[in-house]
N, C-alpha and C positions, 0 to 999 in steps of 0.2 A: 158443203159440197165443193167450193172453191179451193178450199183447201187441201182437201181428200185428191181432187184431180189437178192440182200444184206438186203434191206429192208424186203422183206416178206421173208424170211429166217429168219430174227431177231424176227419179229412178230411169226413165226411159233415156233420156239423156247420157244417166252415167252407163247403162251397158252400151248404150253406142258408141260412147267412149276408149270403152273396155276392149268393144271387138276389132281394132284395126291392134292394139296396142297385145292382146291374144294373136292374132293373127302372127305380127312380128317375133315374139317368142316362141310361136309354133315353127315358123319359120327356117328361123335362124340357132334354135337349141335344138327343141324337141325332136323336128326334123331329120336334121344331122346326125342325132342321137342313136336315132332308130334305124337309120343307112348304114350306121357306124356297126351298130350289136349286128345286121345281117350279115353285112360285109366280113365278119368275125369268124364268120364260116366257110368261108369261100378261101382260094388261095391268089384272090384278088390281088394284081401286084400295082394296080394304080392306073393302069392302061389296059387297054385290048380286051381278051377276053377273058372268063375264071369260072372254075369248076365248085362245085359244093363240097367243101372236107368235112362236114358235119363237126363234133369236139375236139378234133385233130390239132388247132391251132390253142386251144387253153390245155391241151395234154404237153403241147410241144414249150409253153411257157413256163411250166415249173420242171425244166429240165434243160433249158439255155443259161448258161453262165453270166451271159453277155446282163440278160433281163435281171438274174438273180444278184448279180451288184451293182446294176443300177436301182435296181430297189434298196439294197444294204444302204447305198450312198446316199440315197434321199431319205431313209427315216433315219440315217446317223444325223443328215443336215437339221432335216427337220425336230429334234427333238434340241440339239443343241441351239438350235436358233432361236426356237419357241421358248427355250426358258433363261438364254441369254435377253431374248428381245421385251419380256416383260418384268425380270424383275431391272435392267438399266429405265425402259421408260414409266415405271412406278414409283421410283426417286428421282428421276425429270420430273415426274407428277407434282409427287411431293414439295419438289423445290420452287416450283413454278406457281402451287400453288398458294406458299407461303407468302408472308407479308415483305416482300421484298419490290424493289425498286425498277421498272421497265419491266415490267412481266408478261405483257400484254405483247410488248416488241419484241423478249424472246422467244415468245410462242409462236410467235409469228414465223420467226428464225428457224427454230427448231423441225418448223411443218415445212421447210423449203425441199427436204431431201423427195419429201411424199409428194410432191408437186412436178420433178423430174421424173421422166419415162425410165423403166428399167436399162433399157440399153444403153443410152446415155450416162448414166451414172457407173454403167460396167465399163463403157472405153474410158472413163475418166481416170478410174482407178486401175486398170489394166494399164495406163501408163504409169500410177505410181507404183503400181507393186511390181513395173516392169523396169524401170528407171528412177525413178525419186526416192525410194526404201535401197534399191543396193548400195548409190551413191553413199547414199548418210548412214550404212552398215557398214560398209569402205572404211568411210571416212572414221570412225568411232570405234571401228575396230569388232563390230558384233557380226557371229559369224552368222545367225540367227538370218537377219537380214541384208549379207552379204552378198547374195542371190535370190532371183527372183522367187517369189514363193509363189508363182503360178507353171513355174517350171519343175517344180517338184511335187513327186506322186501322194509324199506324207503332207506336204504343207497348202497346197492349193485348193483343197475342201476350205481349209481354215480361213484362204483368202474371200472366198466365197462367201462364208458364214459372215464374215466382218461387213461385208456390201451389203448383204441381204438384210443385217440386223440395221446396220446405218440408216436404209432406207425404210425399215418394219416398224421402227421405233416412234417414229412420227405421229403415225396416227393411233397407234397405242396411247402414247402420253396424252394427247385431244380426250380419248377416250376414258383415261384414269382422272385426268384433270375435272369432266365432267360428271364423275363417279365422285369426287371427294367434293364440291362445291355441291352435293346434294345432302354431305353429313351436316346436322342442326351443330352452330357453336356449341349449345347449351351442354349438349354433351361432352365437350370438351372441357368447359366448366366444369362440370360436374364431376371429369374423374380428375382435374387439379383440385376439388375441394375434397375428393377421397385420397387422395396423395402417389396419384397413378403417373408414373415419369413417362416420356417421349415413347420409349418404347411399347411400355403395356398400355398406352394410346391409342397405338398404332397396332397392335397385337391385339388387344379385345374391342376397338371401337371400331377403329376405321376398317381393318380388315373387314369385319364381318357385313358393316354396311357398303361395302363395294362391293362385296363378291358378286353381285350379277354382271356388273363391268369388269372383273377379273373373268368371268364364265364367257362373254365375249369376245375379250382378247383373245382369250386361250384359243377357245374354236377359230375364231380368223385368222391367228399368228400361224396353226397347225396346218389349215388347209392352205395358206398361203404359200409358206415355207414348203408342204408337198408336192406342191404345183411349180415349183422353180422352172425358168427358163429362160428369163431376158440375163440374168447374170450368168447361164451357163454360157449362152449363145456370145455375150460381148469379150467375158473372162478368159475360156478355155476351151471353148468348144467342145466340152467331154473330156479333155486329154490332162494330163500326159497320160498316155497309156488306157483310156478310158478310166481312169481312175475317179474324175467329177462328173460321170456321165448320168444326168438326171433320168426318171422315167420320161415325164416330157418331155425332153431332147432327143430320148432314143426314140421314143416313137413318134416325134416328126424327123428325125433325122433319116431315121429308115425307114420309116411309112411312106415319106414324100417322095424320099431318091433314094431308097434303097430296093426298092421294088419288093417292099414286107408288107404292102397295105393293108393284106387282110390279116396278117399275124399279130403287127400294131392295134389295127382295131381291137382284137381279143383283148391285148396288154390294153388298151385303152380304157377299154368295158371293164375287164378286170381294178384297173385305178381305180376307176371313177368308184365302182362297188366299193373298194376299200375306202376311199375318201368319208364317203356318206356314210360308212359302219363305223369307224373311227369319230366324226362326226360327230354323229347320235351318240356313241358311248360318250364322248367328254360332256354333251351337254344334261344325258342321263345321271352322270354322277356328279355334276356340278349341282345339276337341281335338286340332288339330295344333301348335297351341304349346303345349299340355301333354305332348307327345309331345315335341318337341323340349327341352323342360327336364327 
């Protein structure tokens, strides 16, 4: 009987627990969430009053320019990011977790980028790729880097990507590092006594016992990279030309102060939808090649 009313004591405890910490995520997501999708209808411009336009603002989305290459530029960013930034921090993995010397120190080293705030790490580099790279393009004679490459419409995605992958890599490699210290040596043994080289190794062993840590990455590199905005905000502000202009950016840029609140909303709702369908598909066909292996 002590025992049995130990139990729902403990249980009572943890939903009391629960409900302040429910409450704050009703609060602060869900909340917001659901003012967001209303406001989506209305031609709320962020002040005073607003009328109901019922589907007039997700009609008027897939027929602005503006929104349709800010999307082009964030799944161009996001597809190049996501597969620059996992296969560099899957050979950091690699290297980091071989038997080599101070590994513990570089790992250390390596997770410093993921520990600085976005922004910060965009003004830093917005002065190298705004002063430090043209000098030493000057200097060298490359014309590549002879000017800023946040000032140009073709080259300023690419400065971007290079920030985003810099700081994305970090906790990628944590993550792959802790994905390969779960493969048994034995197996490694095993295909040196079958006469298996470094590659088909790493091709039929280690692959397949990481893949739930590669099916991680992948979803948090993807929704990460779609969500851009402390790099947009510190780099380029959208420009030159709107040419780096994120979904995020545009629709705070012009939800806040541009008095599109309620048309953002829709773009907003609309994102988010995509995020979560996109989502689900990676980790839908991820878990079937975990199934298959």
């Amino acid at each position: 009987m002590k025992s049995s009313k130990g139990v729902q004591d403990r249980k009572k405890t943890f939903m009391l627990i629960t409900i302040p910490v429910l409450a704050l995520f009703f609060c602060f997501n869900t909340l917001p969430l659901i003012k967001g999708f209303i406001y989506s209808f209305t031609n709320f411009k962020g002040y005073g009053s607003y009328e109901w336009v019922g589907l007039r603002n997700y009609i008027d989305l897939f027929s602005d320019s503006r929104v349709g290459k800010s999307y082009l530029f964030t799944f161009k960013y996001a597809l190049v990011g996501t597969i620059l930034t996992n296969v560099i921090s899957l050979i950091l993995a690699l290297g980091l977790n071989s038997k080599i010397k101070g590994k513990s120190a570089l790992r250390g080293i390596y997770f410093i980028p993921n520990v600085l705030g976005g922004l910060v790490i965009g003004y830093i580099f917005s002065f190298i790729f705004t002063y430090v790279l043209p000098t030493i393009g000057q200097a060298a004679g490359i014309d590549f880097l002879s000017s800023s490459m946040l000032s140009s419409t073709g080259k300023a995605w690419f400065a971007i990507v290079i920030v985003g992958c810099w700081q994305a890599v970090a906790m990628n490699t944590i993550i792959y590092i802790s994905g390969l210290q779960t493969v048994p040596e034995d197996v490694y043994e095993a295909g040196s006594i079958d006469g298996a080289t470094k590659w088909k190794k790493f091709r039929h062993l280690t692959l397949p016992l990481i893949i739930p840590f590669f099916s991680i990455n992948m979803v948090l590199s993807m929704k990460n990279f779609l969500m851009v905005f402390d790099q947009i905000m510190a780099l380029t502000k959208g420009g030159p030309s709107q040419s780096t202009e994120s979904i995020s950016f545009l629709i705070y840029n012009n939800g806040m102060s541009g008095g599109q609140f309620g048309f953002q909303s829709a773009n907003a709702f609309l994102f988010f939808v995509m995020i979560v369908g996109i989502s689900v598909f990676q980790m839908t066909v991820m878990g079937k090649k975990e199934e298959q292996l």
